[in-house]
Structures are given as structure tokens and as C-alpha cells.
C-alpha positions in Angstrom: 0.0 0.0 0.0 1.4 3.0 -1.0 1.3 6.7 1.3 -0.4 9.1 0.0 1.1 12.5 0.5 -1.9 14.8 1.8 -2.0 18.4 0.8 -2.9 20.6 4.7 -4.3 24.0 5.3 -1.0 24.9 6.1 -0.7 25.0 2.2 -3.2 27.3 1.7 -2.0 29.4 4.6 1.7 29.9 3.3 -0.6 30.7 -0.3 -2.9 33.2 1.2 0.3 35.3 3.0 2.2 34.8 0.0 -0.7 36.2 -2.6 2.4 37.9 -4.7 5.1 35.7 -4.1 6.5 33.4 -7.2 3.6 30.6 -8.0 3.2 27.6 -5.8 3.3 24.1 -6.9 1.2 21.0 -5.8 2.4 17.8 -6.3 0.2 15.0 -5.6 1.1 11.2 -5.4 1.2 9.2 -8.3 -1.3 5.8 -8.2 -0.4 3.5 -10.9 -2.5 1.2 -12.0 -3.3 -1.7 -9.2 -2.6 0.3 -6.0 -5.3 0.5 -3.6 -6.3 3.6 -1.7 -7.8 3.2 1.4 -11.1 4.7 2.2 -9.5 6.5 5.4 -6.5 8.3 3.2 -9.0 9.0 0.3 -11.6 10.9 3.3 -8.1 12.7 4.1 -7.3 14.3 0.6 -11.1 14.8 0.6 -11.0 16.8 3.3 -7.8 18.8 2.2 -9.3 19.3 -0.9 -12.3 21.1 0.5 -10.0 23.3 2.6 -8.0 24.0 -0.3 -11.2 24.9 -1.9 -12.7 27.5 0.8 -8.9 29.3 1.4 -9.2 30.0 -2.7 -12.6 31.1 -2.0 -11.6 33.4 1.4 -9.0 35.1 -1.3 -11.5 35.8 -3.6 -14.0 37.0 -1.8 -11.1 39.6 -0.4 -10.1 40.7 -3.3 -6.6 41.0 -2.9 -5.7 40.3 -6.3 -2.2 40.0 -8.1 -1.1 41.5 -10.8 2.8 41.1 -11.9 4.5 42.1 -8.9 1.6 44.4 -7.7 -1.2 43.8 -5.6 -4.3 45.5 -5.2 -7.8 45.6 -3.7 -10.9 46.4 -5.9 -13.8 46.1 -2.8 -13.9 47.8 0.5 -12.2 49.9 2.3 -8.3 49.5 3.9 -7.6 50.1 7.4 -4.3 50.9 8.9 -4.4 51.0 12.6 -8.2 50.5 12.9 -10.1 47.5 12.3 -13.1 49.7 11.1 -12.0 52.2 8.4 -14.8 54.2 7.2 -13.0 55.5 3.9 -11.7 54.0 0.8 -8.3 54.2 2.8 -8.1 55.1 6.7 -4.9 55.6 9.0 -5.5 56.5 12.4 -3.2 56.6 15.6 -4.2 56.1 19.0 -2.7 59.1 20.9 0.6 59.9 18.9 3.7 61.6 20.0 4.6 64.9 18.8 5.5 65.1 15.4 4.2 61.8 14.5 3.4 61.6 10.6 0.4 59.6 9.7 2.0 59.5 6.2 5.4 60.1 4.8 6.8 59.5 1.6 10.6 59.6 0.5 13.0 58.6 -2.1 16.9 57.8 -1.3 17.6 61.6 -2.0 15.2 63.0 0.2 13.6 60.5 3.0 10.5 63.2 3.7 9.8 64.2 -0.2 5.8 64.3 1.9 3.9 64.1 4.7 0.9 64.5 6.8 2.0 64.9 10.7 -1.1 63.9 13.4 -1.6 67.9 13.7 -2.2 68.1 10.2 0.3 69.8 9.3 1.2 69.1 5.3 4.8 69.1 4.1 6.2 69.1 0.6 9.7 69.6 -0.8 7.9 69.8 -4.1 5.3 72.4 -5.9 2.1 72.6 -4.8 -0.3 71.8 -7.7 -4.0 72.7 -7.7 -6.0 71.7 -10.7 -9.6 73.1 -10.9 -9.5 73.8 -7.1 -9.5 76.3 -4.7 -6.8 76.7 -1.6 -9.1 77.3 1.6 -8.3 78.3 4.8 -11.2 80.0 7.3 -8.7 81.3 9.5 -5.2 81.2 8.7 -2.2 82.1 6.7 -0.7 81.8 2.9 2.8 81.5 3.6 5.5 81.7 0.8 8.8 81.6 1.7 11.9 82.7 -0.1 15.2 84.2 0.3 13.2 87.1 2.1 10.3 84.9 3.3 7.4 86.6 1.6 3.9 86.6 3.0 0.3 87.0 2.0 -2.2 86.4 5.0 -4.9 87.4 6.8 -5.5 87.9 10.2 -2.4 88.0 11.4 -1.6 88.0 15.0 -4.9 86.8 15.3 -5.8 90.6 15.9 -9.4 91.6 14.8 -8.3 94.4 12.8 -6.7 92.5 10.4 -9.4 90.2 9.8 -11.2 91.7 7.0 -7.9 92.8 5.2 -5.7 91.0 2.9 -1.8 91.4 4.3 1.8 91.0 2.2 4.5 91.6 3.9 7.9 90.1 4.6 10.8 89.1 6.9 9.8 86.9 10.0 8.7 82.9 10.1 5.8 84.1 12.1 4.5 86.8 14.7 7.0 89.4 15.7 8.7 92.7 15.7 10.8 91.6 12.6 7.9 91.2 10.8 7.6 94.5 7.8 3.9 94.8 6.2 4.5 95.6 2.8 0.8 96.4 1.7 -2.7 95.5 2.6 -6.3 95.6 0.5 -8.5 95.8 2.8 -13.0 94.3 2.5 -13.7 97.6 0.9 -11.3 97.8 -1.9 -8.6 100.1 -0.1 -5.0 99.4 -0.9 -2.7 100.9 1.4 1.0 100.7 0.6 3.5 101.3 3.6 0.5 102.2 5.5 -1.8 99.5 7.9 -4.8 102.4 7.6 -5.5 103.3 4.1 -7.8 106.4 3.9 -8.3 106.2 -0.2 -8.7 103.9 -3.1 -4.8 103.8 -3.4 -2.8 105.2 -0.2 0.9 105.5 -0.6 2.6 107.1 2.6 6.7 108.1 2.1 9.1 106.8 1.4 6.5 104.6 -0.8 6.3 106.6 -4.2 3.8 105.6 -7.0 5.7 105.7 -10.7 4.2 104.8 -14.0 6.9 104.5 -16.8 6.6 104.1 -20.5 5.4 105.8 -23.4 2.0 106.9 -23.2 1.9 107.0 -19.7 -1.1 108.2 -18.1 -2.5 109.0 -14.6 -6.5 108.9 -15.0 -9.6 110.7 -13.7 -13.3 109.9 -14.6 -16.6 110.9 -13.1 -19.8 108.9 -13.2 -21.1 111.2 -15.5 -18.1 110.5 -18.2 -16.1 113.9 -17.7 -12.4 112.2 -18.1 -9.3 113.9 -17.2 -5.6 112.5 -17.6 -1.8 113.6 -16.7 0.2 112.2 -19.2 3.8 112.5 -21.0 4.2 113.7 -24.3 7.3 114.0 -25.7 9.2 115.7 -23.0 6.1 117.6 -21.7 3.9 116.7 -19.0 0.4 117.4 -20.4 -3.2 117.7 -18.3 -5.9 115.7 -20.9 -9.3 116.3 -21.3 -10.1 113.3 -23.0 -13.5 114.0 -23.0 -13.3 117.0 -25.5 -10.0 116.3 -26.8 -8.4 119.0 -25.3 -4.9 120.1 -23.7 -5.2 123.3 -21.6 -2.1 123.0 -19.5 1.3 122.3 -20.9 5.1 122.0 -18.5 7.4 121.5 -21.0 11.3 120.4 -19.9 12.2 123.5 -19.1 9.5 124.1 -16.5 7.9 126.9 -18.8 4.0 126.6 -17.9 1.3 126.7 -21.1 -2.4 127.7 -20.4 -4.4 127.1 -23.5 -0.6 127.6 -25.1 0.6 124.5 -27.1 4.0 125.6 -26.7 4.9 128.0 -24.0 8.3 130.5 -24.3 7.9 131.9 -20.7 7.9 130.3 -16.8 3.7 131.2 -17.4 2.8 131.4 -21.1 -1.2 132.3 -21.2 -2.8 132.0 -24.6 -5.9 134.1 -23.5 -6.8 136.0 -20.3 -6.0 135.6 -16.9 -7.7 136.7 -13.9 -6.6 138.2 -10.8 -7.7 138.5 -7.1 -9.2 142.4 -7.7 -12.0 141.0 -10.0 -10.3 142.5 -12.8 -9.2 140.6 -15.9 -5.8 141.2 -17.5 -4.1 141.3 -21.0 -0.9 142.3 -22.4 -1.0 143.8 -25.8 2.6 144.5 -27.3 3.9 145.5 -30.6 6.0 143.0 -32.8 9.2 142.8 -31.4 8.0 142.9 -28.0 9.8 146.2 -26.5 6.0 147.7 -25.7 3.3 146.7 -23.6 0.0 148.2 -22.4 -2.4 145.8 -20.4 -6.0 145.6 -20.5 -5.8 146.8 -16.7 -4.6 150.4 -18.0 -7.0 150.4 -20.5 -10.1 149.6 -17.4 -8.3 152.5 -15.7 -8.7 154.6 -18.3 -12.0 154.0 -19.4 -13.0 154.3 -15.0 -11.2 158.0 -15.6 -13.5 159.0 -18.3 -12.6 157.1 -21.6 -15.7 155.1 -22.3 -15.6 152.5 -25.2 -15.3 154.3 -28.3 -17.0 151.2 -30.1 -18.6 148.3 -29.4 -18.4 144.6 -30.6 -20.8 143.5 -33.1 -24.3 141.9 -31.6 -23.5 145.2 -29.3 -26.0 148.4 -29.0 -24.4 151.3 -27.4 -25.7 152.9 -24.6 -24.6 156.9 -24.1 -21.5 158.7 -25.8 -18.5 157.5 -27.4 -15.6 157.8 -25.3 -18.0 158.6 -21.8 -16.8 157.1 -18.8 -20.5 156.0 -18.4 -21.1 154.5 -21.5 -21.5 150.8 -21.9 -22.3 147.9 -24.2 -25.4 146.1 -24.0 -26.7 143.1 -26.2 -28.9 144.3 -28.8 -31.2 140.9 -28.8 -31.8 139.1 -25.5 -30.5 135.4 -25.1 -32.1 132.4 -23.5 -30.4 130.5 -20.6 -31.5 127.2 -18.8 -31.1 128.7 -15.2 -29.4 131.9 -13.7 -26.3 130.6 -13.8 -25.9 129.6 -17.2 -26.9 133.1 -17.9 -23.7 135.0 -16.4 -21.5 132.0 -17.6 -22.6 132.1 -21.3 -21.6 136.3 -20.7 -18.2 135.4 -18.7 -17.4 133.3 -22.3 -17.5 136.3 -24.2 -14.5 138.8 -24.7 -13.5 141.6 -26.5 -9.9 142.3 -27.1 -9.8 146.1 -25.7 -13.1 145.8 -23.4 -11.7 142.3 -22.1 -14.8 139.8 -20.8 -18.7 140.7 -20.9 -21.2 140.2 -18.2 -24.4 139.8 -16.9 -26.0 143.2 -17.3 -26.5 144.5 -14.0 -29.9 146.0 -13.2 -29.3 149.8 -13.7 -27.6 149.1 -17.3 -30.7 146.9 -18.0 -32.8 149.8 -16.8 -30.8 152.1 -18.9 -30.9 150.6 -21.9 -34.6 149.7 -21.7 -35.1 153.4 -20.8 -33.0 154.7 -23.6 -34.5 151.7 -26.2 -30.8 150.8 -26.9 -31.8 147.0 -28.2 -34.7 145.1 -29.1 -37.3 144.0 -27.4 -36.6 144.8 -24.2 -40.4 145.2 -22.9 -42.8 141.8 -23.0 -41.0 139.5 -21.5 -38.9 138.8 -18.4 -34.8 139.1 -18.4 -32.2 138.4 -15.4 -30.3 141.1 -14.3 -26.9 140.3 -12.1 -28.8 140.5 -8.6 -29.7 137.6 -6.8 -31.4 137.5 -2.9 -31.1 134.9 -0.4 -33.9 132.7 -1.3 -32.0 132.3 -3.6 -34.2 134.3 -6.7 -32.7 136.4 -8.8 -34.0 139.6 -10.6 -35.8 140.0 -13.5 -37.2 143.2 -15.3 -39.5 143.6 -18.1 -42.5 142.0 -17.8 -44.7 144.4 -19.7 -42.5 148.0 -18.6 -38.9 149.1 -18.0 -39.9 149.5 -14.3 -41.7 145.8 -14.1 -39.5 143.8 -11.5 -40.3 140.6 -10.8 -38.6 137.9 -8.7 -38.0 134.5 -10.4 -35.9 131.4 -8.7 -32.4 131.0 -9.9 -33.1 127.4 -11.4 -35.4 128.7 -14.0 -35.0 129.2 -17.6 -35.4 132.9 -18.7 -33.7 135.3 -21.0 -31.1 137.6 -20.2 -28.6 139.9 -22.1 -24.5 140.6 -21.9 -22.8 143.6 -21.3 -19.3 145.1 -21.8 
């Protein structure tokens, strides 16, 4: 009678811990024809066959399954220090030591290329990569370090001030007197450059200084309502841009000479036009060719105050006594039509004469006058502003049906009115 050699569970032990090992073999005995197998040793390989039969099953059902020299595991979830994980793949320590990384991962040039520590703190020698994500944080800090160790945080210090701002700033690994805010926006929209307390859009305190370099430079100014201004290089001037109109009305060219409505001034203060001064009087300077004489409109007011009344006036202009009286004046010969008071004596201030200088608002004794003296049309039938207002505020008006018809009207109003020189 021959032994038969019986295949144990020990077999299917050393096959179940050894799922990617190099492939077992099973050798059986050999029965040649005219042996005799005892029911006892037959019961035996029965039974070892059934075993080997449930362990296969056991490593199916797992799902540990090979593949070359891998292994993996397609149902479930993985624990690692828990007997109950709860995600596809859970580590968990009981009480760990400071420091103690749940995960680490290395190579033989650096042993802690990542990790995860307890605290949850997350290392990385690497980049940082974020695909279709965000980087969150409720409540604390955006740390880039460099040579300088730059920052960009918010609420640092944990101080409630800085809670609704966004911080950069440099110098310290954390909280300290070291620590140099560069610039902060704040919930508003503020930006505040060397300054923790920005009182504008843009708030630069010294020795912070705000350049803009290039050609075409500009430094712009728009209003809701469209009105857009703009400082800007041209050439080696510095320009102020109504780019709204299309206009330049102030020119410093490299030599600090000063253009107003002057394209290209040859003094320190180069006026193309009038200029105004402090007594209410408006000035010219009339010269001959070369330059060697000058009279300015100022003499010529003095000398019409003294007695030398206009000996002409500008066309559109009825005058109103003698030529050459020091009481004569100007006065529109047709009345105009203004959308409030204001407009009225605005439309006059546009209007200039080159010996008389600027017109204005008749005043109510040259309205009177020239209503009196029927110098211009129409002055009787309807109402006109003369330069007098009250403190409602109305102003006046004359002419309603008489030269001596005064009525009061408010200053929004539209109405008609005439210029005087």
C-alpha cells in the first residue's frame, strides 16, 4: 500500500500570506494502475481538498488580487491601525507623539519628499499643484517663503483688525517685531502701501512713491457722468488731458515753462488768452512786434474808469450813451435764452473783447438804462435776469410788460437775459 502524501491547510496558509510571491506548486502522489487507496487516506485528501477549496474562496471574496509584482484591492475599504476604516483608505493613531506623521513619503535623496504629521500639518519639498480647485483656509495664513520669506495672510496676530484685510509683507517665520507689512487691501477695496490704515482707493505714505513708466503713460480721472481727465507724458512735456473734448489746456514743458491754453509756452507762465486776478479784474498784455512795448488791459479799465468810455462796441452790441464817456457801456442788442441763472452770467463770462476784455451779466441799472434809452430790441414783454440775486435764492428779472416791471424768479429757472461790456 502506497502513502499518500496529503496536501494541509498549512498549504493554503503559506498561499494566502504569500498572494504575490513566485507561483506555488502542488504535487500529488502518483497511483499506478493496481494500488489500492484506502477509504481512510481517500476521506483525508477529501478533506484537504475542501480546505484548499474554501482558502481560494476566502482570497477571492477579499479581493486581494495580483497583478505582476503588484497587488491591489478592488472592494472595500483598507484600514491601517483600525479594524473599522470608514474611507476608501483610513490611518488612524491612537494618541501619537509629537511630530508623528500619519503618512510620509521619500526617495533615497530626500527621505521626507511628503507628509501628513497627526496635527495636520502638510509638508512638501515639491510644488504645490491645484487643478480646478481652490486653496481654503477659514482662519489662517498663505505662507510663501523665499530668500526674504514673503507673506500673503490674513488675520495675522490673530488681531481683529486684520481680519477683514488681505496682508503682504515680509521678513519673520511668524509673529514678531521683525515682521515688515509691505501692503494690505482691505473688505472695501482700499490698498494701502506702507500704510496699515488706508484712507483712499490707493494710499501710498513716504518713502513709498507711485511711478508709472513708459510711453504713453497716463495717470487717469473719470466721473460717473463720463467727464475724463488725464496727466500724461508727451514728448518731454507733462500734459493735463481732457479726453472728454480732446483737449490740452495745461502744458510744463522740460524747461518748467507753464502753457495755459498755449501749445507751446516760451515763458515760466505762457497764457494764450486772459488771466484773472484777485481784484475781480481781468488782464491782457498787448505788445507791438518785437516785443519792447506793452499796455495791459488793466490800463486800458483804468482809463475807461477816468473817463474814456468805449469808443466802439463789438458786433451783436448796442451802445448805450457817448462814445468815449466814462458811463457808456455795451449792452446786447437781442436778448438770449439761458437754462437757469447761472448759465446766464457763464454764457456772458465766455464772451471777450480784445480792448473791453470779458462781458457780463447786465447789472440791473444798465438793464434799466438801456430799456429806458431803447438801446436793443425788445426789451419790454417779456422777463430778463439782471446780475442780482437774494437769499432765497431768486434772482431779478425786469421787463415784464415796462422798463420799471421787477419781478422775482428762482435761480433754477430758464429765462432770458442779455451781456454787457
Amino acid at each position: 500500500m502506497k502513502n499518500i502524501k496529503r496536501i494541509c491547510f498549512l498549504t493554503i496558509l503559506s498561499f494566502a500570506a504569500s498572494v504575490t510571491a513566485e507561483p506555488i506548486t502542488i504535487t500529488t502522489p502518483v497511483v499506478t494502475p493496481g494500488d489500492l487507496i484506502r477509504a481512510e487516506d481517500w476521506n483525508r485528501i477529501k478533506v484537504d481538498l475542501e480546505s484548499l477549496s474554501i482558502g481560494l474562496d476566502i482570497l477571492t471574496n477579499q479581493s486581494w488580487l495580483p497583478n505582476g509584482s503588484d497587488v491591489y484591492f478592488d472592494i472595500g475599504n483598507v484600514g491601517i491601525g483600525t479594524n473599522n476604516p470608514q474611507s476608501s483608505l483610513e490611518i488612524f493613531k491612537q494618541s501619537p507623539m509629537p511630530g508623528w506623521k500619519l503618512i510620509q513619503a521619500g526617495t533615497d535623496a530626500d527621505a521626507d519628499r511628503f507628509s501628513v504629521e497627526a496635527d495636520g500639518d502638510v509638508s512638501t519639498d515639491g510644488n504645490l499643484l491645484v487643478r480646478g480647485g481652490n486653496v481654503y483656509d477659514s482662519d489662517g495664513n498663505l505662507s510663501i517663503s523665499g530668500e526674504e520669506n514673503l507673506y500673503l495672510m490674513t488675520d495675522w496676530d490673530n488681531d481683529a483688525a486684520d481680519t477683514t484685510s488681505i496682508i503682504f509683507g515680509k521678513n519673520n517665520a511668524g509673529p514678531g517685531a521683525a515682521f515688515e507689512e509691505l501692503m494690505r487691501v482691505t473688505e472695501t477695496g482700499l490698498v494701502g502701501i506702507a500704510t496699515p490704515s488706508p484712507f483712499a482707493t490707493w494710499s501710498a505714505l513716504p518713502p513709498a512713491g507711485i511711478e508709472i513708466y513708459g510711453n504713453g503713460a497716463q495717470i487717469g480721472l473719470s466721473s460717473a457722468g463720463g467727464n475724463r481727465w488725464a496727466w500724461q507724458i508727451a514728448g518731454a512735456n507733462l500734459e493735463l488731458y481732457n479726453d472728454s473734448t480732446d483737449f490740452t489746456p495745461i502744458i510744463v514743458n522740460a524747461s518748467g515753462q507753464i502753457g495755459i491754453n498755449q501749445p507751446a509756452p516760451q515763458r515760466d507762465l505762457h497764457v494764450g488768452g486772459f488771466a484773472r486776478f484777485d481784484s475781480g479784474l481781468e488782464t491782457n498784455l498787448w505788445c507791438n512786434q518785437t516785443g519792447s512795448g506793452c499796455i495791459s488791459q488793466l490800463l486800458v479799465q483804468s482809463l475807461l474808469a477816468s473817463g474814456s468810455g468805449p469808443q466802439s462796441c463789438p458786433s451783436g452790441f448796442t451802445m448805450v450813451g457817448g462814445v468815449g464817456q466814462s458811463n457808456t457801456f455795451c449792452v446786447e442788442t437781442n436778448e438770449r435764452v439761458a437754462t437757469n441763472f447761472w448759465n446766464a452770467k457763464s454764457i456772458c463770462r465766455g464772451l471777450s473783447d480784445s480792448v473791453l476784455g470779458r462781458a457780463h451779466l447786465c447789472s440791473a441799472t444798465e438793464w434799466h438804462t438801456a430799456c429806458a434809452t431803447s438801446s436793443g430790441n425788445a426789451l419790454t414783454g417779456n422777463n430778463e435776469w439782471v446780475d442780482q440775486v437774494d437769499a432765497t435764492p431768486a434772482a431779478l428779472a425786469y421787463g415784464v410788460t415796462a422798463c420799471n416791471d421787477i419781478v422775482n424768479l428762482a435761480v433754477a429757472d430758464d429765462n432770458s437775459f442779455r451781456c454787457c461790456y
